[in-house]
C-alpha positions in Angstrom: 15.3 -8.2 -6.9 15.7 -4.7 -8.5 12.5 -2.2 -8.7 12.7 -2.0 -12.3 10.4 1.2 -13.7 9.8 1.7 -17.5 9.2 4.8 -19.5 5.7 3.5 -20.9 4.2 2.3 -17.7 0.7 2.6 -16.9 -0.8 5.6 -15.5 -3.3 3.6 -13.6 -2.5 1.9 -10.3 -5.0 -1.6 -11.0 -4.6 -4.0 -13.7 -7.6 -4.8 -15.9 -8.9 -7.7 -13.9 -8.7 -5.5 -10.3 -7.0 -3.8 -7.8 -3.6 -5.7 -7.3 -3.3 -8.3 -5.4 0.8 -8.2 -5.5 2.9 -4.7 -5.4 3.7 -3.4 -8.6 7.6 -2.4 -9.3 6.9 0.4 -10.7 5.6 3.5 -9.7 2.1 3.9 -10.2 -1.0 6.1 -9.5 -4.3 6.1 -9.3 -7.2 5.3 -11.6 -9.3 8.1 -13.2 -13.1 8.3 -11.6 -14.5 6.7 -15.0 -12.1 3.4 -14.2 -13.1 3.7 -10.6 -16.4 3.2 -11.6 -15.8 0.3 -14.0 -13.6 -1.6 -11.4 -16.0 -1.0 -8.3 -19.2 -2.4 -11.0 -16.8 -5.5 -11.8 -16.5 -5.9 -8.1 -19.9 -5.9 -7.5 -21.0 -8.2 -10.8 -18.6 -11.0 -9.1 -19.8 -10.5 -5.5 -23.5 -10.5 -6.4 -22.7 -13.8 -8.2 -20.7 -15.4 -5.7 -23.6 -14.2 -3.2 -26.2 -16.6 -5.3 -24.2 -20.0 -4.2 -24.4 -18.7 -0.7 -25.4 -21.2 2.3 -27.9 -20.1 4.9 -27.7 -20.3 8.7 -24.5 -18.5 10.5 -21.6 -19.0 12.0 -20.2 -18.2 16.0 -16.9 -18.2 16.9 -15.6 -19.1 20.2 -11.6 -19.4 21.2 -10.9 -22.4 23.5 -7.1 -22.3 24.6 -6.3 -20.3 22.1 -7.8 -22.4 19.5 -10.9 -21.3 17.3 -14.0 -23.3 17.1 -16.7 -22.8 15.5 -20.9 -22.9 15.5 -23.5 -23.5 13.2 -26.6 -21.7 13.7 -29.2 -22.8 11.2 -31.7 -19.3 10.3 -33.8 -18.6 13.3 -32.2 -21.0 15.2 -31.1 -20.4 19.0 -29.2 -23.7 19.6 -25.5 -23.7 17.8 -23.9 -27.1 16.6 -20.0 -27.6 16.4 -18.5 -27.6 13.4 -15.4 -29.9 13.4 -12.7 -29.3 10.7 -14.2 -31.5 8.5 -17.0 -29.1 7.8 -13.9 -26.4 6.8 -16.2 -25.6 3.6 -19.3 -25.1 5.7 -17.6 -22.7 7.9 -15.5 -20.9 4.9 -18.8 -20.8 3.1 -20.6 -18.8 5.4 -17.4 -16.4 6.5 -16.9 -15.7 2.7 -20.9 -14.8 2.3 -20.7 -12.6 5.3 -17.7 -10.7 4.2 -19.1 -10.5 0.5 -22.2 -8.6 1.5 -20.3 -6.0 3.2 -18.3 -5.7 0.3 -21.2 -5.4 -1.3 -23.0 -2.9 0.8 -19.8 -0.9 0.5 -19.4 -0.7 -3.0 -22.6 0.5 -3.7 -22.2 3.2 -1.2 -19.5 4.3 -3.0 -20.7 4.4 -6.4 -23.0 6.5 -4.9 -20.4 8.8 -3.2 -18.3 9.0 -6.4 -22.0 10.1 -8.0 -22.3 13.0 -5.2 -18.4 14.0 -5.7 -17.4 12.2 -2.6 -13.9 10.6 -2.2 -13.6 7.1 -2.5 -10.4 5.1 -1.0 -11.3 1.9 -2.5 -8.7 -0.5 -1.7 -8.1 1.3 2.1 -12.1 0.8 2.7 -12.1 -2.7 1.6 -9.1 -3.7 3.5 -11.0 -2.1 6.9 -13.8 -4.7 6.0 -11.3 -7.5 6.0 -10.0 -6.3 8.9 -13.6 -5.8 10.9 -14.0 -9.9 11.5 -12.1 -11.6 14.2 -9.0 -13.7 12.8 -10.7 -16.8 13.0 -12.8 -15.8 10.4 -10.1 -13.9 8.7 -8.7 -17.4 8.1 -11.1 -18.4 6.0 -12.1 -15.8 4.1 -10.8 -14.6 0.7 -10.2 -11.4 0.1 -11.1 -9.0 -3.0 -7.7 -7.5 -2.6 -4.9 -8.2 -0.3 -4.8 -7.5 2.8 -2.7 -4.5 3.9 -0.2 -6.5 5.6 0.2 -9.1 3.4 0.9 -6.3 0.8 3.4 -4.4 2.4 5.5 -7.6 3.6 6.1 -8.3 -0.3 6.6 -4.8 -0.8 9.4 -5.2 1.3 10.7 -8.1 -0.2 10.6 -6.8 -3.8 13.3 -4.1 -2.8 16.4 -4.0 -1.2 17.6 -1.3 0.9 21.1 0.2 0.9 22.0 -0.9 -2.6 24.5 2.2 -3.1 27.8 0.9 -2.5 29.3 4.9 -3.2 31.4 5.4 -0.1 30.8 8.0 2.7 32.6 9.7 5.0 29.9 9.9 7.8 27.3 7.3 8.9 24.2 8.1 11.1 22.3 5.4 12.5 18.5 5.8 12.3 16.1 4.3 15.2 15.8 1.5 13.2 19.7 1.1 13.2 20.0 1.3 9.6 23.5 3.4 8.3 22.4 6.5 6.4 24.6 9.1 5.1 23.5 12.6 6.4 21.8 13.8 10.0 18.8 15.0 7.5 18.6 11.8 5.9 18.4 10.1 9.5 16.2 13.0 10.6 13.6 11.6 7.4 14.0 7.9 8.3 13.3 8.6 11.8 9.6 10.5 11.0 8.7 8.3 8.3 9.5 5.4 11.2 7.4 7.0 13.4 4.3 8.0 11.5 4.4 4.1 10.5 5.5 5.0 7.1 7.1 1.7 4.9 10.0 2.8 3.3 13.2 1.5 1.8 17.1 3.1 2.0 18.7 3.7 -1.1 16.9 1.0 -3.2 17.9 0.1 -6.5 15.7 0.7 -9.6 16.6 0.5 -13.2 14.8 3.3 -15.3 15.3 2.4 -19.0 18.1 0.1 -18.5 19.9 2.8 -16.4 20.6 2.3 -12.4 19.5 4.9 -9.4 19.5 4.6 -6.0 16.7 7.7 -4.6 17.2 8.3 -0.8 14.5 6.5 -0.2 11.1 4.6 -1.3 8.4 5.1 0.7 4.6 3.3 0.7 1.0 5.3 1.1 -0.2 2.1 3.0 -4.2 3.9 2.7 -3.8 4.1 -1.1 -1.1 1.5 -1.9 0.6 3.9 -4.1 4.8 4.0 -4.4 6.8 6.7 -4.2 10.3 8.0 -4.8 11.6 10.3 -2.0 14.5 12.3 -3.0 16.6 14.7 -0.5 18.9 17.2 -2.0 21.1 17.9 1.2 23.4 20.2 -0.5 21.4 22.3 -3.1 23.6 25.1 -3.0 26.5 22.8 -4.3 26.9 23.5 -8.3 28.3 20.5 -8.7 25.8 18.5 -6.8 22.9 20.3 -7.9 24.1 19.9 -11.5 24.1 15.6 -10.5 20.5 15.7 -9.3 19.5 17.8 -12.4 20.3 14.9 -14.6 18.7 12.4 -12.3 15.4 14.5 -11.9 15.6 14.8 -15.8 15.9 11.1 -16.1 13.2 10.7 -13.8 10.7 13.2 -15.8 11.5 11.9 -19.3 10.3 8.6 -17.9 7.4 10.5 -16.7 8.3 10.1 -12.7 7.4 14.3 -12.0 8.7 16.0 -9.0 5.2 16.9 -6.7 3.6 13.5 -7.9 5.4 10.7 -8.9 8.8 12.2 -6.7 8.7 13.5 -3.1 11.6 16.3 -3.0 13.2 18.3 0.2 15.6 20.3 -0.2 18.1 22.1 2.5 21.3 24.5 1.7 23.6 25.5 4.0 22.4 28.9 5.3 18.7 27.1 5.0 18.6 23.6 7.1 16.2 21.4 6.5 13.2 22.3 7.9 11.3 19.7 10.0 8.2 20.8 10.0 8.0 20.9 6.1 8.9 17.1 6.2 6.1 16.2 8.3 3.7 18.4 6.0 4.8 16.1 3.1 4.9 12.9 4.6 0.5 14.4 5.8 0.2 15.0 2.1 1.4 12.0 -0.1 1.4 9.2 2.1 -1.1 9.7 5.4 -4.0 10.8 2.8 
């Protein structure tokens, strides 16, 4: 499948029924504080009325031999009954109502953050709610978004790396083993690997019908935004430079900018690429 991006994509990272569920293949951004505010009030309209179905009582989880089993505790009850499989909807009932009320405890904490000028990660704190009950309970519990992992593993499998078939004259093997074309290019891989960055090799995308292949594509796994990473190895080249002017042109009249959309690093020959500059980018668009 080809990352496909179109010149009159959206400039908001959710769709109008939520935060996605799926990645995008395009690359997005996100919303504006007034469609923060609409989404998180959405969230919390559905949650308040899946909340009013809610059974009583709770639920204990146990691991025998690697198993999980589970306990019904009726309210102000001490004594736990086991809950076979064929109570699944008991169980799931009681770890969805759990998760929904920290959901929405959450969300109204951060309307009320976004109403002091606090920053809100919405899909990031969700996800660490998800996250904060044991995988037993995980299991039966739906999510209001995806959970990070989930999301990234389709990420993955929307784009495939080292799509450019332009032959090269020297290959450098990242820690990862992939084949890359330049020691700087390794040099990014390798940091991006490190810093537990997703990020794709010379992917294809199609931008109005027309075919690129950026260095790389790399994943803000807090804010689940995309981004295009593109290195120019050999700036002081006219001819090169001249190349990448048309593609960043390309990328701008489809509204992709350098310093939001596009990561850039640059290196010349009397001015090597600069390592610690790399890991100040990779802090600012895709640890934050």
């Amino acid at each position: 499948m080809v990352t496909e991006i179109k010149s009159n994509r959206p400039s908001i990272f959710y769709n109008n029924t939520g935060w996605p569920n799926h990645p995008t293949q395009t690359i997005v951004r996100m919303p504006t504080t007034e469609e923060l505010i609409s989404l998180i009030r959405s969230y919390i309209k559905s949650t308040e009325k899946a909340l009013t179905k809610a059974p009583t009582g709770r639920i204990q989880l146990h691991t025998s031999k690697g198993y999980p089993r589970y306990y019904y505790y009726a309210d102000n009850s001490a004594t736990g009954k086991y809950v076979s499989a064929n109570d699944i909807l008991l169980i799931s009932s009681i770890c969805q109502r759990d998760y929904n009320l920290k959901i929405l405890n959450a969300l109204y904490n951060q309307l009320k953050r976004i109403e002091h000028k606090q920053q809100v990660n919405l899909p990031y704190e969700l996800d660490q709610i998800y996250h904060s009950f044991k995988k037993g309970k995980q299991s039966m519990i739906s999510p209001i978004i995806s959970p990070i992992e989930d999301y990234i593993r389709e990420w993955y499998s929307l784009t495939p790396a080292c799509q450019n078939t332009f032959p090269t004259k020297t290959i450098y093997l990242t820690n990862k083993g992939e084949q890359v074309r330049s020691k700087s290019e390794k040099i990014i891989a390798d940091k991006l690997q490190m810093m537990d960055i997703p990020y794709i090799y010379e992917p294809k995308i199609v931008i109005n019908g027309i075919s690129k292949y950026p260095d790389f594509f790399v994943l803000n796994v807090k804010t689940r935004e995309s981004f295009i990473w593109e290195h120019f190895g050999l700036s002081d080249n006219p001819n090169y430079a001249s190349q990448n002017l048309i593609k960043m042109a390309l990328y701008e009249k489809n509204k992709l900018y350098m310093g939001r959309d596009v990561i850039p690093s640059f290196e010349t020959q009397e001015q090597p690429l600069c390592a610690e500059l790399i890991d100040d980018k990779i802090a600012t668009f895709l640890l934050k």
